[in-house]
Biopython code that builds the backbone (N, CA, C, O; Angstrom):
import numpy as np
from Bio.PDB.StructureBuilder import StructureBuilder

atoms = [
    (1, "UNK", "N", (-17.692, 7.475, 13.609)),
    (1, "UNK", "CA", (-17.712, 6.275, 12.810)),
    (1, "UNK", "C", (-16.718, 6.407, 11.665)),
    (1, "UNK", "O", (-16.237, 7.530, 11.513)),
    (2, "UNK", "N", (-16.273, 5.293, 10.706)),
    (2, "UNK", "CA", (-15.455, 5.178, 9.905)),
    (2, "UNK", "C", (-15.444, 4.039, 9.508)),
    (2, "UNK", "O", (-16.246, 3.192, 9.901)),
    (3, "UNK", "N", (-14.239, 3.759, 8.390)),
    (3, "UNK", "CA", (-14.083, 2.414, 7.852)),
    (3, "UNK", "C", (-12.620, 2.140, 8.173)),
    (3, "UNK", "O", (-11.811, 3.004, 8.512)),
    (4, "UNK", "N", (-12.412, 1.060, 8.052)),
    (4, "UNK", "CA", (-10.747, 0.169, 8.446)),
    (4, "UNK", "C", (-10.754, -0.895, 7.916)),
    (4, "UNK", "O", (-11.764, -1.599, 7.929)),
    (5, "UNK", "N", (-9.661, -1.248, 7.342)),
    (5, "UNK", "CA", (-9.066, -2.439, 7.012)),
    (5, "UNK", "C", (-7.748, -3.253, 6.823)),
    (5, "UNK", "O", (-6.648, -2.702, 6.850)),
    (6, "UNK", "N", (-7.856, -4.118, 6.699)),
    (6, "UNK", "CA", (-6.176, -4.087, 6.472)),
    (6, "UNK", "C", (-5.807, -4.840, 5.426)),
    (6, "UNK", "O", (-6.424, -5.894, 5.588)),
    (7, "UNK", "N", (-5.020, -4.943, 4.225)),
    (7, "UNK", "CA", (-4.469, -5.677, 3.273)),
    (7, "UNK", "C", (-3.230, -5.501, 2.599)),
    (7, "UNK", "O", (-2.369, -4.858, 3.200)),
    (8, "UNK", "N", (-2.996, -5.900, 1.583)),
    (8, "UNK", "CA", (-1.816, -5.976, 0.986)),
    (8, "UNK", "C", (-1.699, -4.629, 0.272)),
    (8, "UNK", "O", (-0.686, -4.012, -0.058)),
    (9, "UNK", "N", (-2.881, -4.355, 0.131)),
    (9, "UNK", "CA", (-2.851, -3.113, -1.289)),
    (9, "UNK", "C", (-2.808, -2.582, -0.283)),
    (9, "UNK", "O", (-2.450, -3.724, -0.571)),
    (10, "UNK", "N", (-2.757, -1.630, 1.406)),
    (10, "UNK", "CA", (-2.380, -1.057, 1.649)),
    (10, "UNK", "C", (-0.774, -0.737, 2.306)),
    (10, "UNK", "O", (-0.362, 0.139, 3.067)),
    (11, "UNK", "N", (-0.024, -2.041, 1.528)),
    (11, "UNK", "CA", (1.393, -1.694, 1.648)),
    (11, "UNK", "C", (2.034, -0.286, 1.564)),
    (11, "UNK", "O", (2.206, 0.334, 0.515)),
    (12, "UNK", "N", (2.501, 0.312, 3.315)),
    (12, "UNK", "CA", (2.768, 1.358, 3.232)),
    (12, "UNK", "C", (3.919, 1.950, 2.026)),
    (12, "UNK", "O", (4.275, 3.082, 1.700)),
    (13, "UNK", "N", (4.281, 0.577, 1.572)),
    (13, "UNK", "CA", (5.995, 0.826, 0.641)),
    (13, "UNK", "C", (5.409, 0.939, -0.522)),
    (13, "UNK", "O", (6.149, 0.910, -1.506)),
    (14, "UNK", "N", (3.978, 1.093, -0.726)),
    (14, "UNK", "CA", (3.758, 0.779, -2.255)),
    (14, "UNK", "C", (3.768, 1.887, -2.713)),
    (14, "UNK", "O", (3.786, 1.844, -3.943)),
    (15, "UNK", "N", (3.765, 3.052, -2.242)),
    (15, "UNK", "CA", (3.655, 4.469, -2.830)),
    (15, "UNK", "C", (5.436, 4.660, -3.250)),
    (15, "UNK", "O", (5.819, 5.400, -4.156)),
    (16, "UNK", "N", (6.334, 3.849, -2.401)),
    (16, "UNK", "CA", (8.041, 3.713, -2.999)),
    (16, "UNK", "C", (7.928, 2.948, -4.283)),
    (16, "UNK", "O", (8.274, 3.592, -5.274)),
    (17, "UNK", "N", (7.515, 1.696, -4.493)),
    (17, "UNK", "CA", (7.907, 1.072, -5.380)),
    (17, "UNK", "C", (6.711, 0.827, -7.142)),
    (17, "UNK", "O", (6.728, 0.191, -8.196)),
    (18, "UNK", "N", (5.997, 1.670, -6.528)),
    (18, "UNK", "CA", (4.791, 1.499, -7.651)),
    (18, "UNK", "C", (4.277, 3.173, -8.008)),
    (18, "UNK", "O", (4.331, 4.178, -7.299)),
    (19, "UNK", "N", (3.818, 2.993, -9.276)),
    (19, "UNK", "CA", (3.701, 4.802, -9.955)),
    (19, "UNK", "C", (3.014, 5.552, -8.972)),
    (19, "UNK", "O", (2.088, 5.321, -8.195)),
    (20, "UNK", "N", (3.749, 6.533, -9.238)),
    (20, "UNK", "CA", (2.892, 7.902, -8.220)),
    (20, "UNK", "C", (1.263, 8.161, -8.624)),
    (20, "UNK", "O", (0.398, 8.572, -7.851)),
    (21, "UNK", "N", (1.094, 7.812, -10.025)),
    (21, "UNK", "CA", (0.103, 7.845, -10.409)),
    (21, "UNK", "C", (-0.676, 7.039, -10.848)),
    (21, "UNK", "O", (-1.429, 7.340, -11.773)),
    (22, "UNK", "N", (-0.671, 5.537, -10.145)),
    (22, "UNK", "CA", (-1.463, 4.728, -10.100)),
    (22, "UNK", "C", (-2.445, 4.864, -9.135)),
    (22, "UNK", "O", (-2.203, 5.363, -8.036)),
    (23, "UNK", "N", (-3.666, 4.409, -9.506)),
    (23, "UNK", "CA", (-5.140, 4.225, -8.754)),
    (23, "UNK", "C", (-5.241, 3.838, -7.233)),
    (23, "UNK", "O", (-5.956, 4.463, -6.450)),
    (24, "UNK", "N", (-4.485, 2.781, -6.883)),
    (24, "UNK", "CA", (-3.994, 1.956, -5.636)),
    (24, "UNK", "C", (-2.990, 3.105, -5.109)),
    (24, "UNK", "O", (-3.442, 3.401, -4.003)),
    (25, "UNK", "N", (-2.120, 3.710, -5.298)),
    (25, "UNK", "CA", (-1.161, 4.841, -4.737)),
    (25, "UNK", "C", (-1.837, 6.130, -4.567)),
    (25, "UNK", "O", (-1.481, 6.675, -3.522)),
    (26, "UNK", "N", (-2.840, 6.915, -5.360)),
    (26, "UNK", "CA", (-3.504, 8.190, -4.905)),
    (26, "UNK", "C", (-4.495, 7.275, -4.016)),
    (26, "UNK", "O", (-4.385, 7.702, -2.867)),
    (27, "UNK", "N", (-5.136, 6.529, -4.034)),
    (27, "UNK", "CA", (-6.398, 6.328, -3.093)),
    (27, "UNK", "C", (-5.251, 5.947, -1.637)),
    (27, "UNK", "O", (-5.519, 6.691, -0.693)),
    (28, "UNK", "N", (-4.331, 5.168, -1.396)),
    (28, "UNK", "CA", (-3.829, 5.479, -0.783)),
    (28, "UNK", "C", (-3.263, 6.682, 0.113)),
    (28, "UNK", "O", (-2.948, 6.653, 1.303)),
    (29, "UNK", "N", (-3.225, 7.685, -0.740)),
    (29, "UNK", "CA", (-3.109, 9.148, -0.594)),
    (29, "UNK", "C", (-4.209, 9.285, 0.483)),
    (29, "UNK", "O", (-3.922, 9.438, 1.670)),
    (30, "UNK", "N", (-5.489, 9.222, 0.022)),
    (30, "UNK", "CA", (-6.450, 9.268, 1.154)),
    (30, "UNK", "C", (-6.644, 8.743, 2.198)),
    (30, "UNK", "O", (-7.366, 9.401, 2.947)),
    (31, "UNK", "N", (-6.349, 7.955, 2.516)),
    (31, "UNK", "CA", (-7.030, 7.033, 4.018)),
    (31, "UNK", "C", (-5.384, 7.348, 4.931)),
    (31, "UNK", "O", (-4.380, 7.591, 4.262)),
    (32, "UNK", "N", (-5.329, 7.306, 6.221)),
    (32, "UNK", "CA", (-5.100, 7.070, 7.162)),
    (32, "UNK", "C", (-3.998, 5.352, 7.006)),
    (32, "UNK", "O", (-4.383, 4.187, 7.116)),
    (33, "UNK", "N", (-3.438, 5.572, 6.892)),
    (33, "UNK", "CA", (-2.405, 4.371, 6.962)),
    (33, "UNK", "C", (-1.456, 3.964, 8.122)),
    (33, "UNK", "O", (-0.612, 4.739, 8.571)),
    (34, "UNK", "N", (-1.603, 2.991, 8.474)),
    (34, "UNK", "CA", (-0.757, 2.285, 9.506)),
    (34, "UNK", "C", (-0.210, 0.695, 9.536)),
    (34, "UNK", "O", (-0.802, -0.240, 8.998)),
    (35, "UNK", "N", (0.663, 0.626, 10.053)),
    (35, "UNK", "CA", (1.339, -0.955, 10.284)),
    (35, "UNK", "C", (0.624, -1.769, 10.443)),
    (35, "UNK", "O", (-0.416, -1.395, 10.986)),
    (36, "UNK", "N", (0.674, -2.617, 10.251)),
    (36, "UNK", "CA", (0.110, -4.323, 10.540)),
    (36, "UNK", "C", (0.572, -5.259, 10.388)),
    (36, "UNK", "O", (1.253, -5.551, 9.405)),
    (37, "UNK", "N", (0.294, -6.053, 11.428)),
    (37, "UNK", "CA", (1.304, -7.583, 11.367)),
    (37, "UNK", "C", (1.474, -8.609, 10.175)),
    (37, "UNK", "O", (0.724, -8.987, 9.274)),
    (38, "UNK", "N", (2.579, -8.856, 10.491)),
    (38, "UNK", "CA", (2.447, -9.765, 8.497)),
    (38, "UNK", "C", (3.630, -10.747, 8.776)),
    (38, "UNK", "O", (4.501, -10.544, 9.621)),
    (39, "UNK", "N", (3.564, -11.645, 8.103)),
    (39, "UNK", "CA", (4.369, -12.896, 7.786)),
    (39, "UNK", "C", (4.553, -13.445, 6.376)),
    (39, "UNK", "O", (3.742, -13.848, 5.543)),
    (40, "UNK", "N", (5.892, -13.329, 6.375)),
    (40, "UNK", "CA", (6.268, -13.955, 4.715)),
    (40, "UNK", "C", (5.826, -12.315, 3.646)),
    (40, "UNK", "O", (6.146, -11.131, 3.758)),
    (41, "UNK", "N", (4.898, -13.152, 2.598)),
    (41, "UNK", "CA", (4.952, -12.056, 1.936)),
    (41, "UNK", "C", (3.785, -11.876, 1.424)),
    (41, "UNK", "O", (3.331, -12.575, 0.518)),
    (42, "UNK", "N", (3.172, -10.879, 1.982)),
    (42, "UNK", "CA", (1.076, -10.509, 2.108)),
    (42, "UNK", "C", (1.257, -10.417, 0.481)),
    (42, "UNK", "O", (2.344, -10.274, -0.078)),
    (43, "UNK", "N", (-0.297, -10.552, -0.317)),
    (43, "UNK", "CA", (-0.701, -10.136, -1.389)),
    (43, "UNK", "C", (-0.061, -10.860, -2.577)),
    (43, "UNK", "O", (-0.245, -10.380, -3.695)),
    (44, "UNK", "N", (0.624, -11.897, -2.449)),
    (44, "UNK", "CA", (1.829, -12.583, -3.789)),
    (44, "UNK", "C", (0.571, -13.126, -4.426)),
    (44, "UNK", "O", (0.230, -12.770, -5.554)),
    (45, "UNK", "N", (-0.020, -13.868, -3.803)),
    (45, "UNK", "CA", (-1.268, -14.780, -4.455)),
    (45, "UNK", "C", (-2.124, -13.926, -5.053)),
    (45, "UNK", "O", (-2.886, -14.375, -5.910)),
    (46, "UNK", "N", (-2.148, -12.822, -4.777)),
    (46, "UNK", "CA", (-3.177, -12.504, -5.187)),
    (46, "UNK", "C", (-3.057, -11.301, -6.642)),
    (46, "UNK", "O", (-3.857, -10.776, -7.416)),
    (47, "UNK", "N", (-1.692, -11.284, -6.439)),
    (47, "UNK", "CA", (-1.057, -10.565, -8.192)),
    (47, "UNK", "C", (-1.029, -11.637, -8.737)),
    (47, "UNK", "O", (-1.820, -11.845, -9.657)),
    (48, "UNK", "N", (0.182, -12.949, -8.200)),
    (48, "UNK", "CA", (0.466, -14.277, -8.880)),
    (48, "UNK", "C", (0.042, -15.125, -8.689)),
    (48, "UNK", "O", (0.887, -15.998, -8.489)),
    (49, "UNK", "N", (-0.957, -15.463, -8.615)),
    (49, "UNK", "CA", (-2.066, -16.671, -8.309)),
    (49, "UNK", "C", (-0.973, -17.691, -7.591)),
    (49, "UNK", "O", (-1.129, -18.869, -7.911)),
    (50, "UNK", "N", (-0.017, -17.446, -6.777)),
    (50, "UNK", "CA", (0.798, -18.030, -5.953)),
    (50, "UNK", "C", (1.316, -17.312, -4.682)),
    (50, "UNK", "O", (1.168, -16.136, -4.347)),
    (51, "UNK", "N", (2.040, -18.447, -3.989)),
    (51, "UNK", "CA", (2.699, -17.397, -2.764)),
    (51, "UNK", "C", (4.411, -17.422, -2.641)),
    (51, "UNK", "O", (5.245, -16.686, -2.114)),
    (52, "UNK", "N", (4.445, -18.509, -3.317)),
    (52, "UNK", "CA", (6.224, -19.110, -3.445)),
    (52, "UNK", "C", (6.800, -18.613, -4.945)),
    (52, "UNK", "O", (7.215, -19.244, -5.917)),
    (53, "UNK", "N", (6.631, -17.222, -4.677)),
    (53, "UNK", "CA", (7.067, -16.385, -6.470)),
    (53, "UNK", "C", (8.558, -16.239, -6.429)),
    (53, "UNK", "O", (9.224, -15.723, -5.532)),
    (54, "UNK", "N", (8.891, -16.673, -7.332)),
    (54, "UNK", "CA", (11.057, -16.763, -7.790)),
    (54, "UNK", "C", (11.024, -15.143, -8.727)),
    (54, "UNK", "O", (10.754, -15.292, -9.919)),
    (55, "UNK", "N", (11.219, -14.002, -8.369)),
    (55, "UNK", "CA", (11.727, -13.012, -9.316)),
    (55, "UNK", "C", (12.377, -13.016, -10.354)),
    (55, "UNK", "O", (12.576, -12.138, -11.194)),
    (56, "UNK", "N", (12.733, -14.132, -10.263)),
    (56, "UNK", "CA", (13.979, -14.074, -11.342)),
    (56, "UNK", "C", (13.184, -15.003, -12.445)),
    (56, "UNK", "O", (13.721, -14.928, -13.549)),
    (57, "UNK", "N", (11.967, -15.906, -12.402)),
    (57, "UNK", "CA", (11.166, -16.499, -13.245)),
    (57, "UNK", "C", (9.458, -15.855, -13.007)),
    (57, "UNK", "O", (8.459, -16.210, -13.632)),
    (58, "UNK", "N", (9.510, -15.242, -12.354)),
    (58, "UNK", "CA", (7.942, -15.243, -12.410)),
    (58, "UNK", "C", (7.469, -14.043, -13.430)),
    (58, "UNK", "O", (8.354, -13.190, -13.499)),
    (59, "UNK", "N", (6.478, -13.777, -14.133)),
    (59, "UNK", "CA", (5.664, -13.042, -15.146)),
    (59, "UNK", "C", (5.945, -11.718, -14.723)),
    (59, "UNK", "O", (5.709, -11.206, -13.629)),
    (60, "UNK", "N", (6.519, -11.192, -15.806)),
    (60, "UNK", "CA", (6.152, -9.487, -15.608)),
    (60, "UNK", "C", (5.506, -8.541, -16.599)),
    (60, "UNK", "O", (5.762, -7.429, -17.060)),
    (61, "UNK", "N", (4.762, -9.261, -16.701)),
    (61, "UNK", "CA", (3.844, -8.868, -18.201)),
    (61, "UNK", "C", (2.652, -7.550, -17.614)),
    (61, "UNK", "O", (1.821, -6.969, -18.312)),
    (62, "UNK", "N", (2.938, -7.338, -16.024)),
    (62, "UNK", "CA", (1.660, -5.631, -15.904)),
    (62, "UNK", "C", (2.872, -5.165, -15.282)),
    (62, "UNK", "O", (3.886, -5.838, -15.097)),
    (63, "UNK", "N", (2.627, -3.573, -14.876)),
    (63, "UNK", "CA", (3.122, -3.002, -13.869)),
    (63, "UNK", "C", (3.730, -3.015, -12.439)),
    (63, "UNK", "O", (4.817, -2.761, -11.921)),
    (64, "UNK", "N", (2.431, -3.457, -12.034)),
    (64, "UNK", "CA", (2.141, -3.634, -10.800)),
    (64, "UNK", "C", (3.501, -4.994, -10.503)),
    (64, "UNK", "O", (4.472, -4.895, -9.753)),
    (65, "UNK", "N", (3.091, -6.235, -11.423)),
    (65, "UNK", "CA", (4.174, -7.334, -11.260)),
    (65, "UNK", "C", (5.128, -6.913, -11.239)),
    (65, "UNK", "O", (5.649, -6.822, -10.127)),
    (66, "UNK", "N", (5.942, -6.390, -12.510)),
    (66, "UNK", "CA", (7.245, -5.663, -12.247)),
    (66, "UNK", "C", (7.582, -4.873, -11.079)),
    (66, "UNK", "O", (8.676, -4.883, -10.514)),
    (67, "UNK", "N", (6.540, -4.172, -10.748)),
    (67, "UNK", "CA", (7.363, -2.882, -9.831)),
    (67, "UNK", "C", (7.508, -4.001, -8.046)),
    (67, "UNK", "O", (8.322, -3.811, -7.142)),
    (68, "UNK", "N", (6.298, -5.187, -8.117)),
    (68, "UNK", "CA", (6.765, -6.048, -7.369)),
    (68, "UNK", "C", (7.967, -6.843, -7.026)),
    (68, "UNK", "O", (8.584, -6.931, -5.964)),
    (69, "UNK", "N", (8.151, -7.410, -8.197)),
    (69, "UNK", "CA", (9.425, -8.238, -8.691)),
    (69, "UNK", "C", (10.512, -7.716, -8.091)),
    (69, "UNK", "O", (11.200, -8.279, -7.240)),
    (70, "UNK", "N", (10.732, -6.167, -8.733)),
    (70, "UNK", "CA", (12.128, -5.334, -8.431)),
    (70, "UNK", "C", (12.003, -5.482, -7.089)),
    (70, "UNK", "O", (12.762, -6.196, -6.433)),
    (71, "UNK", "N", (10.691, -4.577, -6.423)),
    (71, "UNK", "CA", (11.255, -4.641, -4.977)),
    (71, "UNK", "C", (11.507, -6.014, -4.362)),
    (71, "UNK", "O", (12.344, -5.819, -3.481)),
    (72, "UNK", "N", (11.156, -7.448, -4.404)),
    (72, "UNK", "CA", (11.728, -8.283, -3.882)),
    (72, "UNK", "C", (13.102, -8.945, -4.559)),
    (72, "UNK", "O", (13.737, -9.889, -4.088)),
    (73, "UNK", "N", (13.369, -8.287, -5.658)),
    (73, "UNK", "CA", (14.981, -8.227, -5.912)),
    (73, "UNK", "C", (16.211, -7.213, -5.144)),
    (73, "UNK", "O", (17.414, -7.099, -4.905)),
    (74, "UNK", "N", (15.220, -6.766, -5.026)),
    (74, "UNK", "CA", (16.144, -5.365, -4.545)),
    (74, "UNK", "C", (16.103, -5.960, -2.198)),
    (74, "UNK", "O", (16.600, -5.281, -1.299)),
    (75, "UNK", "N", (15.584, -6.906, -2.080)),
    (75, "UNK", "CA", (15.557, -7.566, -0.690)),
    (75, "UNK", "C", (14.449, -7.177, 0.204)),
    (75, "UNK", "O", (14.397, -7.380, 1.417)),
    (76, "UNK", "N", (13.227, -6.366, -0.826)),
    (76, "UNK", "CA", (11.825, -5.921, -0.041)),
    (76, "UNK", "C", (11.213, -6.978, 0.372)),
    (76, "UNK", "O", (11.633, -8.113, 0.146)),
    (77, "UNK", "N", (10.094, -6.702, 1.057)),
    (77, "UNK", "CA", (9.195, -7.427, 1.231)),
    (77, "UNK", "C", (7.464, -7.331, 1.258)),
    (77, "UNK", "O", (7.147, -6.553, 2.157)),
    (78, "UNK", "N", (6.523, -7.762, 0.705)),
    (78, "UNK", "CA", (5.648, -7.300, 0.580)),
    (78, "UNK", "C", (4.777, -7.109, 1.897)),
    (78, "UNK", "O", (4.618, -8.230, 2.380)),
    (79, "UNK", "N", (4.276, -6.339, 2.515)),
    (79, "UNK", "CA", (3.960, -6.073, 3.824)),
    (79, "UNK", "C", (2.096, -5.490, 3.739)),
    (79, "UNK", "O", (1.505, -4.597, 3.132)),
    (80, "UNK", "N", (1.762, -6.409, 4.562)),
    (80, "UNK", "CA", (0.184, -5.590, 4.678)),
    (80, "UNK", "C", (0.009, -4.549, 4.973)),
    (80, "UNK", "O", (1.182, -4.190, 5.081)),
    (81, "UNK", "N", (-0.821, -3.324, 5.317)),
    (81, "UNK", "CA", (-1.182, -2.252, 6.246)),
    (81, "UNK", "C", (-2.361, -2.327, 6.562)),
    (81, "UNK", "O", (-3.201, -3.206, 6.366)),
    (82, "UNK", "N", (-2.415, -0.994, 7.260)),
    (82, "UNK", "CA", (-4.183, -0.759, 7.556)),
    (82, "UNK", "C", (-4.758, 0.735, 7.385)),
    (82, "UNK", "O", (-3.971, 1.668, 7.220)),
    (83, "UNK", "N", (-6.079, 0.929, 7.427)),
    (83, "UNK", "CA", (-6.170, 1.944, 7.115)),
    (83, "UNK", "C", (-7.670, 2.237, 7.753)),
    (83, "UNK", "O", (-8.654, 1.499, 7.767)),
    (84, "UNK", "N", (-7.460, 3.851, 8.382)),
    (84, "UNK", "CA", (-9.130, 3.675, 8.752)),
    (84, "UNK", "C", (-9.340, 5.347, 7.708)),
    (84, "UNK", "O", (-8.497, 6.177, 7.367)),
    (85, "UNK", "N", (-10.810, 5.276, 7.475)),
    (85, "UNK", "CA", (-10.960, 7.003, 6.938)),
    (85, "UNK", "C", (-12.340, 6.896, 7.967)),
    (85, "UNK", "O", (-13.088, 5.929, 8.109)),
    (86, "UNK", "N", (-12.399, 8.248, 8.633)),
    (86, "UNK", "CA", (-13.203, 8.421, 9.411)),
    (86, "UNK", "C", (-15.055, 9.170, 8.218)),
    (86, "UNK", "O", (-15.091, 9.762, 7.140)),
    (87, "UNK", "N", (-15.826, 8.863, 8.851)),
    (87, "UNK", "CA", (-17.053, 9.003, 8.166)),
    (87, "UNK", "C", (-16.974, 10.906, 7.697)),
    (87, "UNK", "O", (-17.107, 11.508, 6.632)),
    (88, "UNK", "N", (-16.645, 11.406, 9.364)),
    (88, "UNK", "CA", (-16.913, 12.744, 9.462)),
    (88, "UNK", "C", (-15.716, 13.828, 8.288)),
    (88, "UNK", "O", (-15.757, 14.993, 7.894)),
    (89, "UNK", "N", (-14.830, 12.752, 8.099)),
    (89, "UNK", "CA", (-13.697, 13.219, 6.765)),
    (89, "UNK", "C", (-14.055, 13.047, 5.557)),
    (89, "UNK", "O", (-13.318, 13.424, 4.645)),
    (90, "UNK", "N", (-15.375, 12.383, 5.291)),
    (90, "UNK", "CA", (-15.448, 11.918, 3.759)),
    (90, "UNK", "C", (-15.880, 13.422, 2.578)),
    (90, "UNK", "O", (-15.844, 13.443, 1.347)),
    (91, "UNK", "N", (-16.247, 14.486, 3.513)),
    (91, "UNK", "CA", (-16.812, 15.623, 2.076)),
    (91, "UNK", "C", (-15.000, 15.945, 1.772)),
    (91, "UNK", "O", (-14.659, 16.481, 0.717)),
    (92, "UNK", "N", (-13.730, 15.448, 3.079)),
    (92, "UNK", "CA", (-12.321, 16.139, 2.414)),
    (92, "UNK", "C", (-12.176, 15.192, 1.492)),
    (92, "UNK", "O", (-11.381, 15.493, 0.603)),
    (93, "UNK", "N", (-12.709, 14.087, 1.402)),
    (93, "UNK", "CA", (-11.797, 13.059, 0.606)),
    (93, "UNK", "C", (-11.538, 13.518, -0.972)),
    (93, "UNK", "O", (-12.392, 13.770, -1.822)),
    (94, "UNK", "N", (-10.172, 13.545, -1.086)),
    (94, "UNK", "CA", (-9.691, 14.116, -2.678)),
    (94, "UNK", "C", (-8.823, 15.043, -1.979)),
    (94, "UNK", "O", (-7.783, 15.273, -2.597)),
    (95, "UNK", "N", (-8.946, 15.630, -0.891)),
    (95, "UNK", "CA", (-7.321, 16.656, -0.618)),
    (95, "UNK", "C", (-6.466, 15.911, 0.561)),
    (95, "UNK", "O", (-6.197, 16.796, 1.375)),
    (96, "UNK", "N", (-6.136, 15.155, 0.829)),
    (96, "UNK", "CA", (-5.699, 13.778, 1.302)),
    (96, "UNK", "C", (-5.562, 14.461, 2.985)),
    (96, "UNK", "O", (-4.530, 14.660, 3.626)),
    (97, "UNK", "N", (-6.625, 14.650, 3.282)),
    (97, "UNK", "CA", (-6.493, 15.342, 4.794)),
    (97, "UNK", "C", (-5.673, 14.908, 5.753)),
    (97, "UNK", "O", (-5.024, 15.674, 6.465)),
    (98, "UNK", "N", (-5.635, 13.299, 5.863)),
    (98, "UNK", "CA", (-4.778, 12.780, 6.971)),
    (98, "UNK", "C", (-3.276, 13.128, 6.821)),
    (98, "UNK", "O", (-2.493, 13.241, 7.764)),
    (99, "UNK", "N", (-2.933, 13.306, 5.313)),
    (99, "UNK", "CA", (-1.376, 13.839, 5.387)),
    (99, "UNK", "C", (-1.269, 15.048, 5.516)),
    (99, "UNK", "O", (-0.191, 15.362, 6.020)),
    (100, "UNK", "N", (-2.302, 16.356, 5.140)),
    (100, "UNK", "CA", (-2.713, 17.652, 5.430)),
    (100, "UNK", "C", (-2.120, 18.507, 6.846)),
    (100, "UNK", "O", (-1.579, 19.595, 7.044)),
    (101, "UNK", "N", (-2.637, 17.134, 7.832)),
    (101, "UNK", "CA", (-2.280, 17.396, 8.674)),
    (101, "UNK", "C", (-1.670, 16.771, 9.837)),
    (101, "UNK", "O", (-2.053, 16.729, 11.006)),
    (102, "UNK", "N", (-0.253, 16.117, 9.055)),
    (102, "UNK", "CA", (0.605, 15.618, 9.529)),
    (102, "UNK", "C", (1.806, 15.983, 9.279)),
    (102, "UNK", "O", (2.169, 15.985, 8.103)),
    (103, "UNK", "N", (2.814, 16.422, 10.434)),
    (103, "UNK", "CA", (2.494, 15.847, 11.662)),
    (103, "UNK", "C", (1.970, 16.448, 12.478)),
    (103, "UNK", "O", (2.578, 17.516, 12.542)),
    (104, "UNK", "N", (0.685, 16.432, 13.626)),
    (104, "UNK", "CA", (0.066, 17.532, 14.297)),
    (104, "UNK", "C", (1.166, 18.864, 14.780)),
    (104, "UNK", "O", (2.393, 18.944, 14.816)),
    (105, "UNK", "N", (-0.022, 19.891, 15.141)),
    (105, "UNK", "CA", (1.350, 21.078, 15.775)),
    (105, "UNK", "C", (2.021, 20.490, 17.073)),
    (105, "UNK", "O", (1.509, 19.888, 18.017)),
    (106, "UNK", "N", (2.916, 20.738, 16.905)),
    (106, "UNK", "CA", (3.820, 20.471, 18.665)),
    (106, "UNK", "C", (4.640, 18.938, 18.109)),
    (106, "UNK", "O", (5.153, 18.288, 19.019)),
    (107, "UNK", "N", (4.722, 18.576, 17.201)),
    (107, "UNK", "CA", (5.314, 16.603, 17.065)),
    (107, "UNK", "C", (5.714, 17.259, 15.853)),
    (107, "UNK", "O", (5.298, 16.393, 15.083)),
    (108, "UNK", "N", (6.262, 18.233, 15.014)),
    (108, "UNK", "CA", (6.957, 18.005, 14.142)),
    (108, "UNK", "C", (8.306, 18.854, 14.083)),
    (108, "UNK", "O", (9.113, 18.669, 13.172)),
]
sb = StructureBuilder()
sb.init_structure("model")
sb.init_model(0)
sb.init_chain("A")
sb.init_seg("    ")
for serial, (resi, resn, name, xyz) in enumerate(atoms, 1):
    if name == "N":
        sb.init_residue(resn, " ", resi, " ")
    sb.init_atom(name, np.array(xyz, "f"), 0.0, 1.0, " ", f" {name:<3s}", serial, name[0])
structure = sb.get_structure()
């Protein structure tokens, strides 16, 4: 058993464009991350209470906005992911096991 989901906050790019040591980027650290289908640009509404955000006018008054902003200046795009953490992994959770042991022996 385990948990999965998929959203914006698990944008695999967010650990590129947002602090190493933000809350959303180490918990990321933990779970199991993978691709997911997306269109346009996942999660805008839900930093900018919109989805049609102009970089060049929209608010950069937190972090998180800014380090958004840049990357869709810079020609990013905001992308969903997914993520499962398995039940039987939860006493590792805090030494980020799924990257521990990646990439298995023999695939790297």
């Amino acid at each position: 058993m385990g948990f999965g989901c998929g959203s914006w906050i698990l944008n695999p790019e967010l650990e590129q464009i947002y602090s190493p040591t933000s809350n959303m980027v180490l918990w990321q650290r933990e779970l199991y991350l993978y691709p997911f289908p997306f269109g346009g640009n996942s999660g805008l509404y839900f930093v900018f209470a919109r989805d049609d955000v102009d970089p060049a006018t929209a608010p950069r008054d937190t972090s998180l906005r800014r380090a958004i902003l840049d990357h869709l200046e810079a020609g990013g795009k905001m992308r969903p992911g997914g993520m499962f953490f398995l039940t039987e992994d939860f006493e590792q959770f805090g030494t980020q096991v799924y990257r521990s042991n990646w990439p298995p022996d023999g695939l790297g």
